[in-house]
Each structure stands twice: as C-alpha cells, then as structure tokens.
VOKEFI-998164 format. One record per atom (N, C-alpha, C): residue number from 1; x, y, z. Coordinates in steps of 0.1 Angstrom, whole numbers. Each point is the difference from the previous one (the first is absolute). Layout:
(site NUM, (X, Y, Z))
...
# end
This chain:
(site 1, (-59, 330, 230))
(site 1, (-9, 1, -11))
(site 1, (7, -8, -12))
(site 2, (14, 2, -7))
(site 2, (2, -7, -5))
(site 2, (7, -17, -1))
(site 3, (1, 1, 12))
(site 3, (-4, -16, 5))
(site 3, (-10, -6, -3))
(site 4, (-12, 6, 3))
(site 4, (-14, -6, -4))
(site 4, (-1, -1, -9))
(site 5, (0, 10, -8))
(site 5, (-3, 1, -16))
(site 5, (13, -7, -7))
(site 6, (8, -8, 6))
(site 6, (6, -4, -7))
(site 6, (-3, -19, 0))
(site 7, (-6, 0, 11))
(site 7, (-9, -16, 5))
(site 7, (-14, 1, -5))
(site 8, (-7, 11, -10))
(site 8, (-13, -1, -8))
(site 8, (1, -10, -10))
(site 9, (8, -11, -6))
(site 9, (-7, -9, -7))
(site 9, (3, -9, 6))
(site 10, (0, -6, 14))
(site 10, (-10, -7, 12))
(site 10, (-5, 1, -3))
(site 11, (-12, 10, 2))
(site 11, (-9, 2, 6))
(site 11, (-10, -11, -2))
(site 12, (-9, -3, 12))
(site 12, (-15, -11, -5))
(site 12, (-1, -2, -15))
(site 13, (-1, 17, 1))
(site 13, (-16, 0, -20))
(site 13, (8, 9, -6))
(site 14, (0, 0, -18))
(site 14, (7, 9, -3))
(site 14, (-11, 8, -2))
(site 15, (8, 16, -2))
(site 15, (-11, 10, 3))
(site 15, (-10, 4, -8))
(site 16, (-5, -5, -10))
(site 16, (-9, -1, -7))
(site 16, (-13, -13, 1))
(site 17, (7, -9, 5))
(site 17, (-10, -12, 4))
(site 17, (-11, 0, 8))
(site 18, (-9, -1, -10))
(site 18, (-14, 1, 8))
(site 18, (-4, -13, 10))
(site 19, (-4, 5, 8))
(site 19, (-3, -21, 10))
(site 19, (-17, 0, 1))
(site 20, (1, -10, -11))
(site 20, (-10, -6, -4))
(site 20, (-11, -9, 9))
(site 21, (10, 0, 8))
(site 21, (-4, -12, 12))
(site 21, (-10, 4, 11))
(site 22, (-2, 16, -1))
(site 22, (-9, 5, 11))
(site 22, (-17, 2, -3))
(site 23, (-3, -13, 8))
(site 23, (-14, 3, 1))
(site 23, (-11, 7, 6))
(site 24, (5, 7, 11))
(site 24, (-8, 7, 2))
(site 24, (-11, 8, -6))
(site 25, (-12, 0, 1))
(site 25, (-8, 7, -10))
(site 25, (2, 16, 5))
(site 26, (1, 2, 10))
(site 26, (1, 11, -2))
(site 26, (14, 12, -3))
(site 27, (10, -7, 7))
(site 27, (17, -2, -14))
(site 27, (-3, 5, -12))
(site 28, (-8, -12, -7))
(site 28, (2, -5, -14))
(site 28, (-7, 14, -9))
(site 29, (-12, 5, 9))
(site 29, (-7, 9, -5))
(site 29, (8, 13, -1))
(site 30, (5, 3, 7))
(site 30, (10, 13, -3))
(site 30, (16, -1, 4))
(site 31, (4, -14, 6))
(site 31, (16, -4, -1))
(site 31, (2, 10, 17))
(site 32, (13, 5, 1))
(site 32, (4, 6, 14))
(site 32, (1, -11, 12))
(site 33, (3, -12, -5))
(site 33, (2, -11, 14))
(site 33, (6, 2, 9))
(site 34, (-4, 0, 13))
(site 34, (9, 6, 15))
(site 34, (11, -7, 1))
(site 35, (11, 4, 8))
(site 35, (10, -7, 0))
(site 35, (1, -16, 7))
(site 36, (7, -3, -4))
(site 36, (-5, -16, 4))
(site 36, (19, -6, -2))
(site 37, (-2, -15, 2))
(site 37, (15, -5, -3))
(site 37, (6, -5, -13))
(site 38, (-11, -2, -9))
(site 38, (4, -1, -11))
(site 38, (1, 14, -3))
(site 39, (-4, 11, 2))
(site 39, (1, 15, -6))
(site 39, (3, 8, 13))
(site 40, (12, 7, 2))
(site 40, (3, 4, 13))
(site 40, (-7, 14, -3))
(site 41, (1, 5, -8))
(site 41, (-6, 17, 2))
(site 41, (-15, 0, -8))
(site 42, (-5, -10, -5))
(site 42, (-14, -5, -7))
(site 42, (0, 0, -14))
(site 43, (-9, 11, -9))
(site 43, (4, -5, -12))
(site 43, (-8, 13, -8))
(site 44, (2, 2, -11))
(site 44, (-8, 10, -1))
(site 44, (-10, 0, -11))
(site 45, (-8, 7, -13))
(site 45, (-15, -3, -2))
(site 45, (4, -13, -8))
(site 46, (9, -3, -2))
(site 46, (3, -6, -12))
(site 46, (9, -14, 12))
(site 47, (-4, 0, 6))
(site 47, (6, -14, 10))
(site 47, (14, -2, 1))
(site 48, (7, 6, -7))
(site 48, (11, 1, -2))
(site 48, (10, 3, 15))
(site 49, (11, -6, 7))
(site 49, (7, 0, 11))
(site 49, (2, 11, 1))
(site 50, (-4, 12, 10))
(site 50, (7, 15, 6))
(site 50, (18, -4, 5))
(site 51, (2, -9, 4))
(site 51, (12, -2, 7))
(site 51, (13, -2, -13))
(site 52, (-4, -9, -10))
(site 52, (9, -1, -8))
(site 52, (0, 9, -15))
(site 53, (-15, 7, 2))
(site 53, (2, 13, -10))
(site 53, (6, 10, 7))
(site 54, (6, 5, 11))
(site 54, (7, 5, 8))
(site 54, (14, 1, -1))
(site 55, (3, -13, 0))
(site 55, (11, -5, -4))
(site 55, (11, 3, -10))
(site 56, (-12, -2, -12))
(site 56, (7, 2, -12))
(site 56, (-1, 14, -4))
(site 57, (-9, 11, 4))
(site 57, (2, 14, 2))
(site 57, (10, 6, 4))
(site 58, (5, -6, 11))
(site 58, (13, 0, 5))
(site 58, (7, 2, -11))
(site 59, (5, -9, -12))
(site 59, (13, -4, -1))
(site 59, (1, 13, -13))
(site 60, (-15, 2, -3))
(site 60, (1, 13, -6))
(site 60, (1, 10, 4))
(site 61, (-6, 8, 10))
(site 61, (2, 11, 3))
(site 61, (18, -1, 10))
(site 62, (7, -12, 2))
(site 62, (11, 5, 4))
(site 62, (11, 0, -18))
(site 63, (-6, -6, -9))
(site 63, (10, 1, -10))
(site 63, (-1, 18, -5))
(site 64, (-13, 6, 1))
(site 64, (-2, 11, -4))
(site 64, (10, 7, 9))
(site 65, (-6, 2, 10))
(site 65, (11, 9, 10))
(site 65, (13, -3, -3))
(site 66, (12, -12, -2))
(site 66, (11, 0, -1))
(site 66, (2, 3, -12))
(site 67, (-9, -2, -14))
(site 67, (5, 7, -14))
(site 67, (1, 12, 2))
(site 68, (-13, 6, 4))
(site 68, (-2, 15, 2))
(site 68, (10, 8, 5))
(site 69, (9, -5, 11))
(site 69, (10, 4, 10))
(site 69, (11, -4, -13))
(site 70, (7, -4, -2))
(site 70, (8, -5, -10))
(site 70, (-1, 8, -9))
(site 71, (-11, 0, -10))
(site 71, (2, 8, -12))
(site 71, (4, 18, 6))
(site 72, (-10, 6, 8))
(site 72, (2, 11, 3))
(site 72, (15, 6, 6))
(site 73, (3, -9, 9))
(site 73, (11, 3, 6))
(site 73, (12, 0, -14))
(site 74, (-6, -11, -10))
(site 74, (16, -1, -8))
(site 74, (-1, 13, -9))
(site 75, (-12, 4, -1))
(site 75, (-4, 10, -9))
(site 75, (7, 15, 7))
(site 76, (-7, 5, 11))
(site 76, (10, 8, 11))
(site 76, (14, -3, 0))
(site 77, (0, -9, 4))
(site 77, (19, -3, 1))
(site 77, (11, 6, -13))
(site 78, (-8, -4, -11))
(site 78, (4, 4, -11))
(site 78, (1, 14, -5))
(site 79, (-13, 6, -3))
(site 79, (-2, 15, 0))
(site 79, (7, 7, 13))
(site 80, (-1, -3, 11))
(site 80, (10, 9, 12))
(site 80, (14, -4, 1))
(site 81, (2, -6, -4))
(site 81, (16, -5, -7))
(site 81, (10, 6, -7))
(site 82, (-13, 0, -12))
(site 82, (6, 11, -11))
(site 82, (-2, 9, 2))
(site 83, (-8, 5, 4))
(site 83, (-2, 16, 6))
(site 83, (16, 5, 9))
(site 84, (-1, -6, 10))
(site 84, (11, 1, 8))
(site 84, (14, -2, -4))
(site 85, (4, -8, -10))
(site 85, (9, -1, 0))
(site 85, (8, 6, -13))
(site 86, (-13, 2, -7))
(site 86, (6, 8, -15))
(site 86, (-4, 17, 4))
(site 87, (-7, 3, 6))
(site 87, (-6, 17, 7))
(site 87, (-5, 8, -10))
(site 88, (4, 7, -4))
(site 88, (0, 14, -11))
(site 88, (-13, -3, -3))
(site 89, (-4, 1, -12))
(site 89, (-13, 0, -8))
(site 89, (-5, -14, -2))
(site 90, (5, -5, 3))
(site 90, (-8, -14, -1))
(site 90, (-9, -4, 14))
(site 91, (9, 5, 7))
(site 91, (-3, -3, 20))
(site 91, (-13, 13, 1))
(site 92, (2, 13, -8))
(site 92, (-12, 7, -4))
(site 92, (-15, -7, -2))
(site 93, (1, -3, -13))
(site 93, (-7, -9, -6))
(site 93, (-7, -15, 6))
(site 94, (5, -5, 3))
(site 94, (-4, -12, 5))
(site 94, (-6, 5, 16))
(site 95, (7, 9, 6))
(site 95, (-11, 8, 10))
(site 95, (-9, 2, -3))
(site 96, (-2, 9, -11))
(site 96, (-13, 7, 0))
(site 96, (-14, -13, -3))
(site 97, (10, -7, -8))
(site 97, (-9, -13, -7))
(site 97, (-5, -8, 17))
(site 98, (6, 0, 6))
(site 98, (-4, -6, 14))
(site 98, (-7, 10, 10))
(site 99, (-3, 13, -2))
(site 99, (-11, 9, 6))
(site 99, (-11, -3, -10))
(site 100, (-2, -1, -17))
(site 100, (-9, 3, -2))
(site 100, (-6, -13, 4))
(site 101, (8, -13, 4))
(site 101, (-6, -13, 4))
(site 101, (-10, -1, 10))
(site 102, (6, 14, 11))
(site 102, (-2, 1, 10))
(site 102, (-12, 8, 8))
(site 103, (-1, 4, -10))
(site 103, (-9, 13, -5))
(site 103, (-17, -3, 3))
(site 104, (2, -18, -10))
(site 104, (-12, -2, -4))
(site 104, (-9, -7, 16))
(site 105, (-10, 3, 2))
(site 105, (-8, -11, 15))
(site 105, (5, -13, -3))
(site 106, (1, -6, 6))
(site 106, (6, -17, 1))
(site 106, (-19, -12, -5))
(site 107, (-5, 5, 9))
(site 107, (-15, -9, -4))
(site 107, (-7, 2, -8))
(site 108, (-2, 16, -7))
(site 108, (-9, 3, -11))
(site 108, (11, -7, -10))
(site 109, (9, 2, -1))
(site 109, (11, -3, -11))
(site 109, (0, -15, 0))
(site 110, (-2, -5, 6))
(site 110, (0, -18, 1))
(site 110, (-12, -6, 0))
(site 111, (-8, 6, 5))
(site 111, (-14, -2, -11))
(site 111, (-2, 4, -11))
(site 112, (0, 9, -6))
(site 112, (0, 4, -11))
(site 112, (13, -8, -11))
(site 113, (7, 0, 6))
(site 113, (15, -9, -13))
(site 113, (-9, -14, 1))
(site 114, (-5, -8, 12))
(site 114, (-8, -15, 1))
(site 114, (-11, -3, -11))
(site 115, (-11, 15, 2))
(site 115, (-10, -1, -9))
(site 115, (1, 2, -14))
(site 116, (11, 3, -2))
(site 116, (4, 3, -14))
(site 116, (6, -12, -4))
(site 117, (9, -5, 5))
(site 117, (8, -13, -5))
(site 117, (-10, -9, 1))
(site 118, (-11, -2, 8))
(site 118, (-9, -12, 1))
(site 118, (-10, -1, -15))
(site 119, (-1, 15, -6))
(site 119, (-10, -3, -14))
(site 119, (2, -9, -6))
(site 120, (18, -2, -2))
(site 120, (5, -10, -11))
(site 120, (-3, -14, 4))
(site 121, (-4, -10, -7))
(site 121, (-4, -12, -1))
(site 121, (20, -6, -4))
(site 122, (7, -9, 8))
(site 122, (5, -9, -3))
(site 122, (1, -11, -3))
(site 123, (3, -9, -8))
(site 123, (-6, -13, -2))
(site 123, (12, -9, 9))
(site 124, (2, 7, 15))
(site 124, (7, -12, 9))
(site 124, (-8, 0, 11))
(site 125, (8, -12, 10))
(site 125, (-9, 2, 13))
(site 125, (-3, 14, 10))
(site 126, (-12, 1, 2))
(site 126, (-5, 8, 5))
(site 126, (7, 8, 11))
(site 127, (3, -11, 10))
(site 127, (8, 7, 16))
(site 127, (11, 1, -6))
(site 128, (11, -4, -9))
(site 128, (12, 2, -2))
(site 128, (-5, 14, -12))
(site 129, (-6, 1, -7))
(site 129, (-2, 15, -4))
(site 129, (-5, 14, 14))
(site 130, (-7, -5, 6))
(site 130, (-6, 10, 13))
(site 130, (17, 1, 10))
(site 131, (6, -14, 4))
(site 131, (12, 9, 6))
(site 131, (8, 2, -5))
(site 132, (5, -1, -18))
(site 132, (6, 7, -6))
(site 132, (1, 19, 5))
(site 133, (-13, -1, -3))
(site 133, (-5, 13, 3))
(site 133, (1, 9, 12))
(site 134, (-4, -3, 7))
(site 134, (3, 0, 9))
(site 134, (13, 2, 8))
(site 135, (7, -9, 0))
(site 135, (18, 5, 1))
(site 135, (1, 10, -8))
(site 136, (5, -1, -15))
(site 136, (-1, 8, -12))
(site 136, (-2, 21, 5))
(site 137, (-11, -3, 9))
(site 137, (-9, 12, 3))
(site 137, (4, 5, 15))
(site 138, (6, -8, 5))
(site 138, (2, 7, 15))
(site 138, (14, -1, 0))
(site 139, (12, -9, -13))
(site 139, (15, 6, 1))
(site 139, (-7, 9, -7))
(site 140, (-2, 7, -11))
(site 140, (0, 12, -7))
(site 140, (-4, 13, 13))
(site 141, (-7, -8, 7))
(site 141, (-2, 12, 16))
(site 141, (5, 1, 9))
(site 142, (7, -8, -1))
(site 142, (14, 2, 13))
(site 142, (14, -1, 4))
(site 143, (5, 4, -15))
(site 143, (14, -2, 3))
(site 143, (5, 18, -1))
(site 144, (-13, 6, 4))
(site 144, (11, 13, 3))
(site 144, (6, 7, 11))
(site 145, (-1, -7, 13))
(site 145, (4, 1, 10))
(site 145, (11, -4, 3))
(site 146, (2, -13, -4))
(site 146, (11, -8, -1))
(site 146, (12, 7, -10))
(site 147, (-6, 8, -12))
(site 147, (15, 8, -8))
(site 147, (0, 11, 9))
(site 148, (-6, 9, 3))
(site 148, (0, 9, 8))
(site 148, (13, -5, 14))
(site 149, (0, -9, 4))
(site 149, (6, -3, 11))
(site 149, (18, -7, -5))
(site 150, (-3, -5, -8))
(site 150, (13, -6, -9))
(site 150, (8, 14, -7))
(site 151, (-9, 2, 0))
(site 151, (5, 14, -7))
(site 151, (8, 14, 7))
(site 152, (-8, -1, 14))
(site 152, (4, 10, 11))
(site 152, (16, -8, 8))
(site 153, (1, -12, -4))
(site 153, (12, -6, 10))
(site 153, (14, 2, -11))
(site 154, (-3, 3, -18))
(site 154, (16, 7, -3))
(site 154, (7, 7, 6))
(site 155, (-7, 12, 1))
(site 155, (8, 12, 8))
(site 155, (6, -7, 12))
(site 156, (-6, -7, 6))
(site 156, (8, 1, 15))
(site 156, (8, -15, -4))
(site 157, (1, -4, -8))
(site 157, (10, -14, -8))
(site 157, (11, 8, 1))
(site 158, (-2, 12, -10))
(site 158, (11, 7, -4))
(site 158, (12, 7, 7))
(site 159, (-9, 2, 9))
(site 159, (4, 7, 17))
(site 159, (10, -7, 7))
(site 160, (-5, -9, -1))
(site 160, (8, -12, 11))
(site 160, (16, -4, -11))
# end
C-alpha cells in the first residue's frame, strides 16, 4: 500500500481532472465510463479517473493512520512513563485521567468531537483542515492503552 501511494503522482490523470475527451452521449449524460485502457477502473459522474483518484486517497488515508499512530502512542508513552516511573500521586492521577478517557464510547465520542470541530469555518485548505481533524480526534482517542501498558512494565523494570 505504501508503495502505491507513494507512485500516485504517476499516475495517467491527476485526481481531479475531468476527461473532456469522452463522447459518448450516453457517458456524457450522467459520466460513470466503464473501464477501458485509458481509464482502468472507469470514471466517475464527473469523468474524472477511478484508478488515479484512488491513488491519491491512498497517500492520505496512509498519512492519517501513521500520524494518528504516532501522536497517540507519543501521547501514551508519555503519560505511562510518568505514571510509572514517578508512582505516588501523580501515577494516581494521570490513571484516573486515562479511565476517565476510557470511560467515554470510542465512536459516539468521535463523532460527536468531528461535528463539533467541523462548524468552524477555516480560511485554509479544506482536506488539510478535515485531516487535521481527524488525526487531532482519534490521537486524543487512543493513546490510552498504550500509557496503560508503558505504565504496567515500571514495576517489573524495577524488579529486574
């Protein structure tokens, strides 16, 4: 996958280019051209390449996943860290703060934090505000498993 997505500006068409070129009347009338060799997976209402809008979906949805993994884990790493390695009241505290994280449903809570952040109007690009968001919203939802676990391996650090 990230091989591919990393060979999307190849591709034929960039992923927004409409291909003007198709006459078909009945294409033209509602777009969806079958696959063919100039368009390997066809095209969709808007004539635009399936194969190279694919492509470039790619290179987003893997940057999401590795920020997302990244922020959370550094987030976890951190709080179970300190938890663990300072203990007393603080290793208290930053527990509890990681149950009440824990506490919450994972999907109502990430809908709900998406629809709320989406009211605001930013004046930058659109997709770089949506996977701002996006990451932003699923580290803030998942780095508590990861301190929970960083957290559980002081004791037995200390052991050894």
């Amino acid at each position: 996958m990230v091989l591919i997505a990393t060979f999307a500006p190849l591709a034929p068409w960039a992923p927004n280019e409409i291909d003007r070129t198709i006459t078909d009347p009945q294409v033209m009338a509602h777009g969806f051209a079958p696959p063919s060799s100039r368009h390997w997976f066809g095209t969709d209402e808007l004539n635009r390449d399936l194969f190279s809008r694919i492509l470039w979906a790619g290179r987003i949805s893997l940057a999401v996943g590795f920020l997302t993994v990244g922020i959370g884990a550094t987030i976890g790493i951190v709080v179970g860290a300190l938890a663990g390695f300072y203990g007393g009241w603080l290793d208290t505290v930053l527990m509890r703060i990681t149950d009440l994280f824990l506490s919450f449903p994972f999907l109502p809570t990430l809908i709900l934090i998406s629809a709320m952040l989406h009211q605001y109007k930013f004046n930058a690009d659109v997709t770089l505000v949506q996977v701002t968001t996006i990451v932003g919203v699923l580290s803030l939802l998942g780095w508590m498993d990861t301190a929970r676990l960083v957290r559980g391996q002081f004791p037995l650090a200390a052991e050894s």
